[in-house]
C-alpha positions as CSV (number, residue, x, y, z in Angstrom):
1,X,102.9,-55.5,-8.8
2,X,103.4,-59.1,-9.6
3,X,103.4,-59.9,-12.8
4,X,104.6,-63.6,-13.3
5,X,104.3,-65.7,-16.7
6,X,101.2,-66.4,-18.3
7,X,101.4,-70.2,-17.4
8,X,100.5,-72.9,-20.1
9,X,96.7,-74.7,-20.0
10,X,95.1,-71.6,-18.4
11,X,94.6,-69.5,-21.8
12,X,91.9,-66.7,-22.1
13,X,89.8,-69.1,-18.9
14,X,92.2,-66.7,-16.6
15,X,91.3,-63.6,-17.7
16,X,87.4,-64.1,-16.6
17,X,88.5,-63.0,-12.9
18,X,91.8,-61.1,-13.2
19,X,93.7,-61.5,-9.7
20,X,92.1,-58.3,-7.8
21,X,95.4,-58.1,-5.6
22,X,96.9,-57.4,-9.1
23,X,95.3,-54.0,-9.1
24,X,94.0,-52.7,-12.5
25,X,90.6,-52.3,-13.2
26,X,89.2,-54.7,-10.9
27,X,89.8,-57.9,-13.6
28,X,86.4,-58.1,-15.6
29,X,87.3,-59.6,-18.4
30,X,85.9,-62.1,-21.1
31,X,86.9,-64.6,-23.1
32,X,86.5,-63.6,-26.5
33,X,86.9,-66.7,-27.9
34,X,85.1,-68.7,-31.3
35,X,82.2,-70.5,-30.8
36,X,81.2,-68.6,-27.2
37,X,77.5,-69.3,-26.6
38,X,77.3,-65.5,-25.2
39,X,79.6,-63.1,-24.1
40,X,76.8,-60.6,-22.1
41,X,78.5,-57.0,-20.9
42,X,78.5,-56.8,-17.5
43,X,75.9,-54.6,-15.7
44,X,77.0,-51.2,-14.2
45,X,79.2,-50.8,-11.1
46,X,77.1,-51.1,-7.8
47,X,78.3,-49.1,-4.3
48,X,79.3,-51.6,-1.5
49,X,78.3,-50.3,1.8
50,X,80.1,-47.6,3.2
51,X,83.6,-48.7,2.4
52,X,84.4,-49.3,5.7
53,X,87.2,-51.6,6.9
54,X,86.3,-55.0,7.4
55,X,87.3,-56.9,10.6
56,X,91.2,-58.7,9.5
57,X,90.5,-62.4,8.0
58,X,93.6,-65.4,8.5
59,X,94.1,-68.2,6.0
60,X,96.0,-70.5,6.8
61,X,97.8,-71.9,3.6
62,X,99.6,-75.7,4.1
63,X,101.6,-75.1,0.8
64,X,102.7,-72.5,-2.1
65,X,100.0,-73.6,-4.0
66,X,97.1,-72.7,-1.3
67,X,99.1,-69.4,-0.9
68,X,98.8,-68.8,-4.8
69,X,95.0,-69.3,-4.7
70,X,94.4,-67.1,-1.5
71,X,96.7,-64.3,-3.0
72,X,95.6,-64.3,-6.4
73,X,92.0,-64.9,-5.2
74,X,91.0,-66.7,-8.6
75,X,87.9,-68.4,-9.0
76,X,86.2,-70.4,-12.1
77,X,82.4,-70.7,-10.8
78,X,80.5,-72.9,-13.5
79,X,76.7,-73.1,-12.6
80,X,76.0,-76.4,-13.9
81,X,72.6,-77.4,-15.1
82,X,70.2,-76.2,-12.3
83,X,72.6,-76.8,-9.8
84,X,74.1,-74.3,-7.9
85,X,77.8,-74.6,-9.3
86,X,81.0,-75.0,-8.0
87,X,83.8,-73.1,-7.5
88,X,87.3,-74.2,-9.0
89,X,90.9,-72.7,-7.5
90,X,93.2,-72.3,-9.6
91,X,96.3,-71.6,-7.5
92,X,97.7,-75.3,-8.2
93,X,97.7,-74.8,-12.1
94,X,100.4,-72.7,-12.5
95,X,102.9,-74.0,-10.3
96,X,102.3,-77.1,-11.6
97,X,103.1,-76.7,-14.9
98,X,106.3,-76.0,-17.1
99,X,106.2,-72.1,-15.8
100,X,106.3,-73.3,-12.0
101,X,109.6,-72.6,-10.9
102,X,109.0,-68.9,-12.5
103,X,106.0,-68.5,-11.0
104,X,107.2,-69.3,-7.5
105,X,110.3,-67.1,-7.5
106,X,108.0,-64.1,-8.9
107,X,105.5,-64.8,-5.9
108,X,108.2,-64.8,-3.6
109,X,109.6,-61.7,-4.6
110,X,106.1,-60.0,-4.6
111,X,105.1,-61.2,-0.9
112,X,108.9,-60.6,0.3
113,X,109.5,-64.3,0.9
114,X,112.7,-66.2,-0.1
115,X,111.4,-69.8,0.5
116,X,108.6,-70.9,-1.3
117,X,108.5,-74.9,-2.0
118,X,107.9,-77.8,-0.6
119,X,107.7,-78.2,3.2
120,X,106.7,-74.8,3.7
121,X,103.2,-73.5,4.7
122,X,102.2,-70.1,5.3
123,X,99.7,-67.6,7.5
124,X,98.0,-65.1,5.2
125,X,96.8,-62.0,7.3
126,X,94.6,-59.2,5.5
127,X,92.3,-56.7,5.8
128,X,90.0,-55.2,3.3
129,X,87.0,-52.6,2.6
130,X,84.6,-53.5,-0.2
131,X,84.0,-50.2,-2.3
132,X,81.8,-51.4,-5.3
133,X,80.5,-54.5,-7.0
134,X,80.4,-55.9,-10.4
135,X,77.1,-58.5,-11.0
136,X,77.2,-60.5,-14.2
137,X,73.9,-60.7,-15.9
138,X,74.1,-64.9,-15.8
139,X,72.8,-64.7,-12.7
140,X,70.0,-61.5,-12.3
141,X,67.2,-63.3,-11.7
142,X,63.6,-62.1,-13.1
143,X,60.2,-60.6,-11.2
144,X,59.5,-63.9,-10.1
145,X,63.2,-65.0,-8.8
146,X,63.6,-67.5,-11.9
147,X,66.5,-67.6,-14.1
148,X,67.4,-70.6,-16.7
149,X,71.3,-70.5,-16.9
150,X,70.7,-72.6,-20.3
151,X,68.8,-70.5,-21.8
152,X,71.6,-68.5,-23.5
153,X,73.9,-72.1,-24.3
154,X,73.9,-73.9,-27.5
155,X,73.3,-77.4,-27.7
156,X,77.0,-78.3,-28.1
157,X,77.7,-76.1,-25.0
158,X,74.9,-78.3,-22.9
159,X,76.7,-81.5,-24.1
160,X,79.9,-80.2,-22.6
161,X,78.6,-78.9,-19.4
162,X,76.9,-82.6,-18.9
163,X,80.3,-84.1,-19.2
164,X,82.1,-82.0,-16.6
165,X,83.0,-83.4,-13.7
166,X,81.7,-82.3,-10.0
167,X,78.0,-81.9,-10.7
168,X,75.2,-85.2,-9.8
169,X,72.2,-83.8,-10.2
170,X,70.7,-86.3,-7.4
171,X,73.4,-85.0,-4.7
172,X,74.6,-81.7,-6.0
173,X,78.0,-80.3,-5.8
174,X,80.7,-82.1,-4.9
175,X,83.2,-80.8,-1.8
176,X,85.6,-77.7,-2.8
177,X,88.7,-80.2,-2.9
178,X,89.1,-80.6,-6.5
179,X,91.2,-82.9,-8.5
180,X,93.7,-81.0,-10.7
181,X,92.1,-82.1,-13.9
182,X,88.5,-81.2,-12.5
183,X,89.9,-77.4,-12.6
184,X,91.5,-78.2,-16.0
185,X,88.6,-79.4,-17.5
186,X,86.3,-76.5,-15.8
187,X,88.8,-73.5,-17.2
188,X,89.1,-75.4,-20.6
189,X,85.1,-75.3,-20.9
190,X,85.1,-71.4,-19.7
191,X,87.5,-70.5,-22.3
192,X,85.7,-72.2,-25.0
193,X,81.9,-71.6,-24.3
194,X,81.8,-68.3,-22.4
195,X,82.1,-66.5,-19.2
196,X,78.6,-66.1,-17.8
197,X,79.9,-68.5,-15.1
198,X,81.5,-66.1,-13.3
199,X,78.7,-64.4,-10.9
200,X,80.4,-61.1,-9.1
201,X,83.1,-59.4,-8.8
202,X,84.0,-57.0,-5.6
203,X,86.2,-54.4,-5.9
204,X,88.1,-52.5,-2.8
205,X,91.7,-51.9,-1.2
206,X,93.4,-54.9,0.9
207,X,96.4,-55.2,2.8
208,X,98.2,-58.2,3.0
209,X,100.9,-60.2,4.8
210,X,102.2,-63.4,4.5
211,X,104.0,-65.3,7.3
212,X,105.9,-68.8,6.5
213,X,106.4,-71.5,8.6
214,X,108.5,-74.8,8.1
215,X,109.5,-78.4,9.8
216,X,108.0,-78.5,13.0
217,X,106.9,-75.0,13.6
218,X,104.5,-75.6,11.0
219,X,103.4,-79.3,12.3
220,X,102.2,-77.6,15.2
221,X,100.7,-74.7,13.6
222,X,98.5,-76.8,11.7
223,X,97.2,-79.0,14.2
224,X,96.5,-76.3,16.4
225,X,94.8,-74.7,13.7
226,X,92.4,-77.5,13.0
227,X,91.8,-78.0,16.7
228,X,90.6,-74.6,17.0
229,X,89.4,-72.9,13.6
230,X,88.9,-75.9,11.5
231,X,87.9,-75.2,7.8
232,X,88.3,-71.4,6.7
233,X,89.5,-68.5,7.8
234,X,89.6,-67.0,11.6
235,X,88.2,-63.5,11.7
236,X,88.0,-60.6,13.8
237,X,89.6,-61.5,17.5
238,X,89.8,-64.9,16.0
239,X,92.6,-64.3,13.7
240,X,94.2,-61.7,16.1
241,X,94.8,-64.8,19.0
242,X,97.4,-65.9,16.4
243,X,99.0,-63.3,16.9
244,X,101.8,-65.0,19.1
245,X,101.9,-67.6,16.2
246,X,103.5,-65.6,14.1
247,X,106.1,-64.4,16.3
248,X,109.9,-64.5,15.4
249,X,109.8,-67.6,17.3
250,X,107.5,-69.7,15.1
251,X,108.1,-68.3,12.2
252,X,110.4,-69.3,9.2
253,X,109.7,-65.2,7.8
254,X,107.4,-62.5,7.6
255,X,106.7,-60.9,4.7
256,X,106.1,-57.5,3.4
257,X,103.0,-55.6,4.0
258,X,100.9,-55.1,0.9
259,X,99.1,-52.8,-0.5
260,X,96.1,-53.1,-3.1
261,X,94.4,-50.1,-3.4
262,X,92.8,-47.4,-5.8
263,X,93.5,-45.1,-2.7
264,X,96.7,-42.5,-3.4
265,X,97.3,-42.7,0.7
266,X,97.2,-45.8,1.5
267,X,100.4,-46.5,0.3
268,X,102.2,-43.9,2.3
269,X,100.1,-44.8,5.3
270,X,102.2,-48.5,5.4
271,X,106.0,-45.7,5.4
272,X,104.5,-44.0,8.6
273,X,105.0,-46.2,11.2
274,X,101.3,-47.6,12.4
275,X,102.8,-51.2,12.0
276,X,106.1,-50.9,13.1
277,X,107.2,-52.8,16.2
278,X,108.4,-50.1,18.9
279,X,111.3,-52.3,20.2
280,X,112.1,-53.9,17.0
281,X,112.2,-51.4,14.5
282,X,113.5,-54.1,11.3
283,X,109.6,-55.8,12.2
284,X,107.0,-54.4,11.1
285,X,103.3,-56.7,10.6
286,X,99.7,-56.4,10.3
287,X,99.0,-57.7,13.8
288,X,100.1,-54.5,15.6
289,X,98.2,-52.2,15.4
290,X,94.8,-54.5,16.8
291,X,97.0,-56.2,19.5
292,X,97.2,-52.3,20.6
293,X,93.7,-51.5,20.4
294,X,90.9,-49.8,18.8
295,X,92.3,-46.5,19.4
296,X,95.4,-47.7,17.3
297,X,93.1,-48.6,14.4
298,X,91.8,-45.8,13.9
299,X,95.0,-44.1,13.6
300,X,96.3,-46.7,11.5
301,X,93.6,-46.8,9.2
302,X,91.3,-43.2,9.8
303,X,92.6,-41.6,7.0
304,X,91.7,-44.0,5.0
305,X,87.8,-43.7,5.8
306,X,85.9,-44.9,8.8
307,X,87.1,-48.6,9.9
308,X,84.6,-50.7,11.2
309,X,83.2,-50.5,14.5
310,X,84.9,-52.5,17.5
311,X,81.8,-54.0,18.0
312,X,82.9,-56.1,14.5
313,X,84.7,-57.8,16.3
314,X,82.7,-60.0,18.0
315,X,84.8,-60.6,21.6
316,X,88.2,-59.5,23.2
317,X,91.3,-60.9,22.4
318,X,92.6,-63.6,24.2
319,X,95.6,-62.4,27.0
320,X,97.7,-64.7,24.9
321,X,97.0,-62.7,21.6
């Protein structure tokens, strides 16, 4: 489990989404903190779906601090005004601050990396199954589909919403890429006035890898990338075409593969071989078992519970994948 520093600026704001690939509880948490305008309980768990698999998802991840946010997966969502929020990464704080260098070795270690730093980008592979859900009240709307989000603030926590940045009320939200003070500014007002910002919280196993790429490998990488996924992540067959890109021959390293689970097998499903490479027995990775087909999904992940059906993945591989 990785467990790096507690890094400076980020106080109590980081708790309101503990890291799910951390494990635990899931991460609800609240800042308990003087002067909150409300701290609400969060309603009761929810089922989500069946729990089936979900068809693998790739980020790609042009430095560490993109890897940190994907990994970590926290998020700072203020809803400002009637607006419909924004959502603030976090990844960049830490390793920008005087715990950096800590947190990057202790990320390493965790992903089974030994280069993390500049220069360096990264493909993040991972599959998932959603289990239950966590909705905070802040955002349950009435009968009648209304809800005033500043209802529950004081005026003192109006006048410092109004003076965040990222929010004109004529345009709305501004574009995901924040400034580094924007965030600071947006987990410093979370901290002090309350958590009902945060609006769910999904709970469910994942695995993970993490492959790294440098110099010119990762030049091509990403223009390819934007060529042919643009913004977010490729899913399903998508993110199984990059297969090749992640190859011994492109890549700088592979990393381990993960486990987040509340599951007691799945663990001991990554020991028995599903993702090992045949012919390279040192190699094992996430890819494998969907580059081998359906049939080697299921054994890979059946005892885990139903995976999803092949027709989730919306077309066939490419020959190249």
């Amino acid at each position: 489990m990785l467990q790096p520093p507690t890094p400076r600026g980020l106080g109590e704001a980081a708790t309101l989404l503990e890291p799910p690939i951390l494990g635990g509880d899931g991460g609800w948490r609240f800042a308990e903190v003087q002067g909150a305008m409300l701290v609400p309980q969060p309603l009761p768990v929810q089922p989500e779906g069946l729990g089936a698999w979900e068809a693998p998802k790739l980020h790609l991840c042009e430095d560490d601090e993109a890897l940190l946010g994907q990994v970590l997966g926290v998020r700072v969502h203020p809803a400002l005004g009637d607006g419909d929020g924004f959502e603030v990464p976090v990844g960049a704080l830490p390793l920008r601050g005087a715990d950096g260098a800590s947190w990057r070795a202790a990320l390493a270690r965790h992903l089974g990396l030994s280069c993390l730093g500049p220069g360096v980008g990264f493909l993040c592979l991972s599959v998932q199954r959603l289990t239950q859900r966590v909705v905070h009240e802040g955002f349950v709307s009435d009968l009648a589909g209304r809800f005033d989000r500043e209802r529950h603030m004081s005026r003192e926590g109006k006048q410092a919403m109004a003076r965040l940045a990222g929010f004109v009320p004529t345009l709305g939200p501004l574009p995901p890429q924040r400034r580094l003070q924007d965030a600071r500014d947006s987990l410093d007002f979370a901290q002090r006035f309350g958590s009902h910002f945060v609006s769910a919280l999904r709970r469910g196993d994942r695995l993970l890898q993490v492959f790294s790429f440098e110099g010119q490998a990762l030049d091509e990488l990403i223009l390819r990338w934007r060529e042919r996924v643009g913004e977010g992540p490729a899913e399903g067959w998508a993110a199984l075409d990059w297969a090749a890109q992640a190859s011994p021959k492109g890549r700088l390293e592979a990393g381990h593969i993960l486990s987040v689970a509340g599951d007691p097998e799945l663990p001991a499903l990554l020991s028995a071989g599903h993702f090992q490479d045949d012919h390279q027995t040192q190699t094992s990775s996430l890819f494998l078992p969907f580059q081998r087909g359906i049939t080697r999904v299921q054994e890979a992940l059946g005892p885990l519970r139903t995976p999803w059906p092949p027709s989730a993945l919306s077309s066939p591989p490419s020959p190249a994948a």
